[in-house]
N, C-alpha and C positions, 0 to 999 in steps of 0.2 A: 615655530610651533604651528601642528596644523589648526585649520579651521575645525570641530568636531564639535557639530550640530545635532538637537537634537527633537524629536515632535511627538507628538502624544501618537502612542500605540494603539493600529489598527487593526486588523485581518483581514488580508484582502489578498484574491490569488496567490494563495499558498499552496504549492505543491506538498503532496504526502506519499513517500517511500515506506511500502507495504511488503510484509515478508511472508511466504507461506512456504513452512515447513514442512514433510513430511515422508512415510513412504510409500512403496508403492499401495495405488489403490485408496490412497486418502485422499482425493478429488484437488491435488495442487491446481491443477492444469484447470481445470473446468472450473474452479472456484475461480482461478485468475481471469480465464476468460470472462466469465458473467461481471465479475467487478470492473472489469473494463470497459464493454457493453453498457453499464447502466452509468457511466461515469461518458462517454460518450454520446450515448444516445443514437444519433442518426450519422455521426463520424466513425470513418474506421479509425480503429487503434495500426499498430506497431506490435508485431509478433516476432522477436527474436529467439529464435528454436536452434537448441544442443543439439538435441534428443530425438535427429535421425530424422529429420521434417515430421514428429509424430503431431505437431500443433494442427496437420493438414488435415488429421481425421474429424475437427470439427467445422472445416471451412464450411461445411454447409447452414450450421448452424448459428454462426458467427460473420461479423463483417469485419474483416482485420488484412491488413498486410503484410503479409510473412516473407521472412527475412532466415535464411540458411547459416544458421554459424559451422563449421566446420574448426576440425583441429588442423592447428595446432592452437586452445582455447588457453591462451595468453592474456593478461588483464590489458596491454595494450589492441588488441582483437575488440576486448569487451568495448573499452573506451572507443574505438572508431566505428563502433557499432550502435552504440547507444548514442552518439554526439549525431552519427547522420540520419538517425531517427527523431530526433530533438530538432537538429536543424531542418527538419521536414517540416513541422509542424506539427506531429501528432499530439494528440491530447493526453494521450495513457501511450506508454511503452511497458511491454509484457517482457519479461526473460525468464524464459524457460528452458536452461535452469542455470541458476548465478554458481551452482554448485561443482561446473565445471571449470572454473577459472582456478579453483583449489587445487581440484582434485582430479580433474579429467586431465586427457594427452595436451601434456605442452600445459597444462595448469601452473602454477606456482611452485609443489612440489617436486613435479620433475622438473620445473628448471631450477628448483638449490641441488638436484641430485646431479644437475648435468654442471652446476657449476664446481660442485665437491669433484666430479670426476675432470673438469678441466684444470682445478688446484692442484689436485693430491694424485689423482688415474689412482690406482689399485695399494697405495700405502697406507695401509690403515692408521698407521699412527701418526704419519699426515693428515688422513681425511679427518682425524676426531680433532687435530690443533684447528684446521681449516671450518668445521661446520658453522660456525657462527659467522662466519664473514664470507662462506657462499649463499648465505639470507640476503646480504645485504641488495642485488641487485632485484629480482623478483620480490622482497616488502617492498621495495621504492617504487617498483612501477604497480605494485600492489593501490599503493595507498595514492598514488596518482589517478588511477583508478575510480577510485571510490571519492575525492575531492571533485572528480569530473561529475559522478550521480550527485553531490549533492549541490550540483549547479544547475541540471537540466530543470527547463523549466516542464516540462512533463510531470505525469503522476507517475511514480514507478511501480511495476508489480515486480516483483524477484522471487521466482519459487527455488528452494531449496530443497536435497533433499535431507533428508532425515538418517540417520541410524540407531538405535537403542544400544546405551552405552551402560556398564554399570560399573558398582565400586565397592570395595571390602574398608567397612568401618571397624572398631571396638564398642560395640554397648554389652554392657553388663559382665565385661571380661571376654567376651565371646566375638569372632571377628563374624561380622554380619555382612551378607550382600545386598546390595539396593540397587535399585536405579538410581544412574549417578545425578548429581544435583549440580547446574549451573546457570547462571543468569542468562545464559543465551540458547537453553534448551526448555523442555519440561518433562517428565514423568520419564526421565532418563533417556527421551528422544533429544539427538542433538543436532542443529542444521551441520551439513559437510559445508563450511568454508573457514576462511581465516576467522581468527577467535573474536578479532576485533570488530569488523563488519556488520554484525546482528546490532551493536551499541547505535549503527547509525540511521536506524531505520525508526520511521517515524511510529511505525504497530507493526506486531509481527505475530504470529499466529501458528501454532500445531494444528495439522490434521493427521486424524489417524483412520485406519481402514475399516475400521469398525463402526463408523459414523462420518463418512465423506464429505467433506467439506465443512462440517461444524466445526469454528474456530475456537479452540482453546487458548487464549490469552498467555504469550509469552512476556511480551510488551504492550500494555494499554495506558495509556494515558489518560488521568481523568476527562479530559476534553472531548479524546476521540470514543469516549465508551459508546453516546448516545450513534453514534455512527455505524456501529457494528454491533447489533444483538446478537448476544453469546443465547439465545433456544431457538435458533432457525440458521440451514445453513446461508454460507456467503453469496448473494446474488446481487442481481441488476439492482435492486433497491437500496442496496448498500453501496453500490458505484453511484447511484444520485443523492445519495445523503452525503457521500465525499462531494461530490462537483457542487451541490449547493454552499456545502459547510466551506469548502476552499473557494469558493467566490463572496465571500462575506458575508451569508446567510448564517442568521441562527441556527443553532443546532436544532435538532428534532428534540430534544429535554429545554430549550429555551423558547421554541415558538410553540405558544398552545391556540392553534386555526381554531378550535371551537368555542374555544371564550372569546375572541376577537367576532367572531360571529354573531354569539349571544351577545355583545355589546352592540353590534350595528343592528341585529333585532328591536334591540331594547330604547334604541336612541330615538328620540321626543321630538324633533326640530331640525329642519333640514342642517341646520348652521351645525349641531351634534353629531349628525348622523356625517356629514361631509368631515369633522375631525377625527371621528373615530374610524372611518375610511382610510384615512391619511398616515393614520400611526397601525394599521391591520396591513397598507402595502409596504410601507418601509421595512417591519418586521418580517415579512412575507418576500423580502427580496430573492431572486433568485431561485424563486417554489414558484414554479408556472401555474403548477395545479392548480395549489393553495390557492393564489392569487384568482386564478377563476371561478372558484369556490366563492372566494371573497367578491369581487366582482359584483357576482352572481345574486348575493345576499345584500348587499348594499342597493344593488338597480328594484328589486323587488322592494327592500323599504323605506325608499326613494318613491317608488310609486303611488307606495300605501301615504306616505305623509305631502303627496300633492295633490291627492285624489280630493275632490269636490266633496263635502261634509253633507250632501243628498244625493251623493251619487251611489245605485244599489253598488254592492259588493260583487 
C-alpha cells in the first residue's frame, strides 16, 4: 500500500490557464498581450504566433519574445513549443492562436481526414466503417497535448478564435432559430477547437468586436471574479491581480488596504501600532504597492506616537 500523505490546503504558485475567445476585431491579441505585461511586469513573456508573425505588429508596444509556429500545426508542434517555452523560464506563455491545432493545416482534422484516406482512399463505404478509428490516433496526441498545458508551470494565455453558430429548436409548435447554446461558447459564439479543451482552462472569456476586449464570462470561477472586472476591458491590472493572487496574495475582494490603514491610523501604543503593522504585511503579501502604502502609514504614526508630548507639531 502506498504512503498517501496528506497537509492542510494552501495557495501558493498556482498557475492559471486563460482562454480568449473571439472574432475578428474583438481585441483577442491585444487583451492577451496587456494580461501578460501586467502579470510580468519588467520580464518578457513567450509569444507563440500561428497567425503569420501578426504578434510582430505590437513588438513596439510590448516586451515579449516571439516564437513562429508554422504548419504543419500538429498538437505534437504545440507541445514542443510550449514545453521549450516553459523550459525557458518564462512567466506568461501567449498562444496565438490554440485554434489552429483543430482546425488549421496539419490541425487534428486533417489528420483523421488523412488517416480515413490511408484506411479507406476513395471507398466510401469503407471510409464511413473506418471514421471512428481514424479519430483514434490525432485525439491521443490530442489530449497528450493538453496534459502537457496543464503541467507547465507558466500562466497560459490561449486565444481562440470564435465563430457564431446557430440551432432550430420547437417552442410553441413553431421551429425557432437561436444562437446555439453550449457550455463552452456564449451568445452562440463558439471557440474553434476540440469540444473537450475549453473544460480545462481555468477562465475563459468572449470577446466581441463591438466592445474589444471586454470579457464576457464563459468560465468564471467564484474565486477568480475579483481578478477580472467584467465593466473595464482586460489589462496590465488584471495580469497583476493574477501574479499577486497566484503567488498567495489575497484576492482584491479579500484584502481591504484602507481599513488596514485606518487601523494603524487609529493605534494608541507603539506595542498596537507595531501588531497591527504585522497582520497589514502578511495580508498585503505580494502587493508591493499596497505594502508601501502601508509602510508609508505606519512610519508617519510611528513618528506621531514617539514624538516628545511638548514638542510643537
Amino acid at each position: 500500500m502506498r504512503n498517501f500523505q496528506f497537509r492542510p490546503a494552501k495557495r501558493e504558485t498556482v498557475n492559471l490557464i486563460v482562454g480568449l475567445a473571439g472574432g475578428t476585431g474583438s481585441g483577442k491579441t491585444m487583451s492577451a498581450l496587456r494580461l501578460a505585461a501586467g502579470i510580468c511586469g519588467d520580464k518578457p513573456f513567450a509569444m507563440i504566433d500561428t497567425e503569420a508573425r501578426r504578434a510582430l505588429h505590437y513588438a513596439d508596444s510590448f516586451r515579449f519574445d516571439h516564437g513562429e509556429m508554422k504548419a504543419p500545426f500538429s498538437p505534437a508542434a504545440y507541445t514542443d513549443a510550449i514545453t521549450a517555452a516553459d523550459a525557458a523560464g518564462y512567466p506568461v506563455i501567449v498562444v496565438d492562436s490554440m485554434s489552429h491545432v483543430w482546425a488549421g493545416d496539419g490541425g487534428v482534422l486533417d489528420w483523421q481526414e488523412a488517416e480515413l484516406d490511408r484506411m479507406a482512399g476513395q471507398d466510401w463505404v469503407k471510409r464511413e466503417a473506418c471514421k471512428m478509428a481514424a479519430w483514434i490516433k490525432p485525439k491521443m496526441a490530442h489530449k497528450h497535448m493538453v496534459q502537457r498545458l496543464l503541467q507547465v508551470r507558466a500562466h497560459l494565455i490561449l486565444c481562440f478564435r470564435a465563430e457564431p453558430k446557430i440551432e432550430m429548436i420547437k417552442e410553441g409548435g413553431k421551429m425557432v432559430i437561436r444562437p446555439k447554446e453550449t457550455l463552452t461558447g456564449k451568445d452562440g459564439w463558439i471557440p474553434v477547437s476540440e469540444k473537450s479543451l475549453p473544460f480545462e482552462l481555468t477562465a475563459s472569456f468572449l470577446l466581441t468586436a463591438d466592445a474589444p476586449g471586454m470579457p464576457r464570462p464563459i468560465k468564471l470561477n467564484e474565486q477568480h471574479r475579483p481578478l477580472f472586472p467584467l465593466d473595464k476591458p482586460i489589462n496590465e491590472e488584471s495580469g497583476k491581480r493574477i501574479a499577486q493572487w497566484a503567488a498567495g496574495a489575497p484576492g482584491p475582494a479579500e484584502f481591504n488596504e484602507a481599513e488596514h490603514i485606518k487601523v494603524l491610523d487609529r493605534s494608541a501604543t507603539p506595542d498596537a501600532l507595531k501588531s497591527a503593522f504585522e497582520i497589514a504585511w502578511t495580508a498585503s503579501k505580494a502587493m508591493p504597492d499596497a505594502r508601501k502604502r502601508i509602510k508609508a502609514a505606519y512610519d508617519a504614526r510611528l513618528a506621531e506616537l514617539m514624538r516628545p508630548v511638548d514638542e510643537p507639531l
